[in-house]
C-alpha positions as CSV (number, residue, x, y, z in Angstrom):
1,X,42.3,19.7,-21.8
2,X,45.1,21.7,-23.5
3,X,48.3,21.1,-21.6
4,X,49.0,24.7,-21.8
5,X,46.2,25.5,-19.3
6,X,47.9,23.8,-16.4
7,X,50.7,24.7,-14.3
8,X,54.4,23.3,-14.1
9,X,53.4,21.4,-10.9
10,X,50.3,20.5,-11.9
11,X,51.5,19.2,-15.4
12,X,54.2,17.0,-13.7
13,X,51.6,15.6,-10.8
14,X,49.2,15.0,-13.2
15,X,52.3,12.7,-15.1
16,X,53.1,11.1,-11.9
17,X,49.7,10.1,-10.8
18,X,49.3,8.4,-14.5
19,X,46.1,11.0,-15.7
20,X,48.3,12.5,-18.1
21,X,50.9,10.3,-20.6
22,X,54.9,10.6,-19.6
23,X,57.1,12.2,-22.0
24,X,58.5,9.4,-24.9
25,X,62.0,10.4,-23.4
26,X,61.0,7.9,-20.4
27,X,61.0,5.2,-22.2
28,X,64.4,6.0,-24.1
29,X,65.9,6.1,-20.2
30,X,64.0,4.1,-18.6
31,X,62.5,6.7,-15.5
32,X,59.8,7.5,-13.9
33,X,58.0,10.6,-12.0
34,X,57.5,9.7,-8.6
35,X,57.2,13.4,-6.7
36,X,56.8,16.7,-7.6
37,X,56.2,19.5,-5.8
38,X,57.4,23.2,-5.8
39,X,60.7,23.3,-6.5
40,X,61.3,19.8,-6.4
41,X,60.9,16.6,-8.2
42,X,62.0,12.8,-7.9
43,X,62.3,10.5,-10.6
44,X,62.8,6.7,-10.0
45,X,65.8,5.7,-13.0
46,X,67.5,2.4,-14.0
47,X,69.9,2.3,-16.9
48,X,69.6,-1.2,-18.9
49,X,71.5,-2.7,-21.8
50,X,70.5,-0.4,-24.0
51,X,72.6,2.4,-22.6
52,X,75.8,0.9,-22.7
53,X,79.2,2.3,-24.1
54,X,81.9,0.6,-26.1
55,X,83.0,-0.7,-23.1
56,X,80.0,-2.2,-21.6
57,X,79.4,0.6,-19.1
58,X,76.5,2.8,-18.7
59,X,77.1,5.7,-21.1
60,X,77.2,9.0,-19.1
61,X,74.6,10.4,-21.6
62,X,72.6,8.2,-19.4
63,X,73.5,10.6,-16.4
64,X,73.5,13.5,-18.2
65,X,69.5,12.9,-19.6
66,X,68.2,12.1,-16.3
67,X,70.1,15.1,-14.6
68,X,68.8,17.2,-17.4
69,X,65.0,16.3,-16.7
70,X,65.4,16.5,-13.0
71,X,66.8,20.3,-12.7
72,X,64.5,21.2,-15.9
73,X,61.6,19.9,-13.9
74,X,62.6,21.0,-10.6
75,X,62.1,24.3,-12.8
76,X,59.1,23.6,-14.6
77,X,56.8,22.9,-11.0
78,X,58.0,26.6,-10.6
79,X,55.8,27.8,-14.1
80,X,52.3,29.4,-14.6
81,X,50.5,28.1,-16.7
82,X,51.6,28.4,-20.6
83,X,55.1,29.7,-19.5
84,X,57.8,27.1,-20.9
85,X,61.4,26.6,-20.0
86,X,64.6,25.2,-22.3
87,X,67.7,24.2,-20.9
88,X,71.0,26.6,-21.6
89,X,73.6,25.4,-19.6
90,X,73.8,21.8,-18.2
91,X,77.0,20.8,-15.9
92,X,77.0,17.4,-15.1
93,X,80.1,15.9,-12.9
94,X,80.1,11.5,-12.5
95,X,81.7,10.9,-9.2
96,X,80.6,6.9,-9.6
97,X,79.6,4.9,-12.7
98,X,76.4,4.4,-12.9
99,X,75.5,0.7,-12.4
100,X,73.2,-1.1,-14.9
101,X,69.9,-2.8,-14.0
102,X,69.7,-1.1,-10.6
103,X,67.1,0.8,-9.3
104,X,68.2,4.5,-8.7
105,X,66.8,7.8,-7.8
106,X,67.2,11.4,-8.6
107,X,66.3,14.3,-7.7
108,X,66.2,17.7,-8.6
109,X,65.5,21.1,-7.0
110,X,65.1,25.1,-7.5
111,X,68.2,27.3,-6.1
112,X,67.1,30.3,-8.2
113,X,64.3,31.4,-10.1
114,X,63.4,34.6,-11.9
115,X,61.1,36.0,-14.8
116,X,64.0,35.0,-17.2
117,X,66.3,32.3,-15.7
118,X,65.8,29.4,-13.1
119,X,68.5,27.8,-11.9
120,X,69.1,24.0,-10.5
121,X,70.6,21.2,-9.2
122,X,69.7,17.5,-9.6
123,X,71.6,14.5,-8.2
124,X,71.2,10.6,-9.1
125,X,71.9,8.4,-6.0
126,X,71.6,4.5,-5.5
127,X,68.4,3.3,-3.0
128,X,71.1,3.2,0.0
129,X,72.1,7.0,-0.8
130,X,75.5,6.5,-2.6
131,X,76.2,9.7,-4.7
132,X,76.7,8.6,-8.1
133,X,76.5,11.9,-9.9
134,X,75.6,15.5,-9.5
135,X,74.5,19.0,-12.0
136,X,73.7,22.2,-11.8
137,X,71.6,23.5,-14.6
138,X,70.6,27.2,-15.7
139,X,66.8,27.0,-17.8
140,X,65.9,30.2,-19.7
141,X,62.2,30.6,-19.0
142,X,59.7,31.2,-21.8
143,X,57.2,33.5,-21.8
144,X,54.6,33.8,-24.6
């Protein structure tokens, strides 16, 4: 079936049940697709040695990628059919570093949507709920 024949939310729960592939970028950070419904997704997340800064911590590009798929497809389950989205603003703030080789989860959910901007916010938080970092995102949608 061509992928531009379903839906945002039926793309993503389609991903998450395992009948459609997951995007390469989930094996680059290590997540998973474990929810999605309108307006809302939750990905499953765990940051290994091959994220690591010069220091030996997790590199907040490793934040910053996760939060950017969760508030993009928080966005995306919002989509017809054909109708794309691209991120244009992305504001990520770390309030804890993120530990490495622990399971985490994050989330992601619609504040806004229009016929030409949806707007986000996505959190990653430890299994026991400890904020470790927040974004808000603004996703020009893209019509054909």
């Amino acid at each position: 079936m061509n992928l531009n024949e379903y839906t945002g939310l039926e793309l993503l729960q389609a991903m998450a049940r395992g009948d459609l592939p997951a995007p390469s970028i989930t094996k680059t950070m290590p997540m998973d697709l474990q929810e999605a419904r309108e307006g809302y997704v939750r990905f499953g997340a765990q940051a290994d040695e091959r994220h690591l800064n010069p220091m030996g911590g997790v590199h907040g590009g490793f934040a910053a990628t996760v939060l950017d798929s969760v508030t993009g497809c928080a966005v995306h389950t919002m989509l017809e059919a054909g109708v794309g989205y691209g991120t244009v603003d992305l504001n990520v703030k770390m309030v804890k570093a993120i530990p490495r080789d622990t399971p985490l989860i994050a989330e992601g959910k619609v504040l806004h949507l229009s016929k030409s901007i949806g707007v986000s916010e996505g959190n990653i938080r430890t299994i026991d709920g400890v904020l470790l970092a927040h974004a808000t995102a603004t996703c020009a949608i893209l019509r054909r």
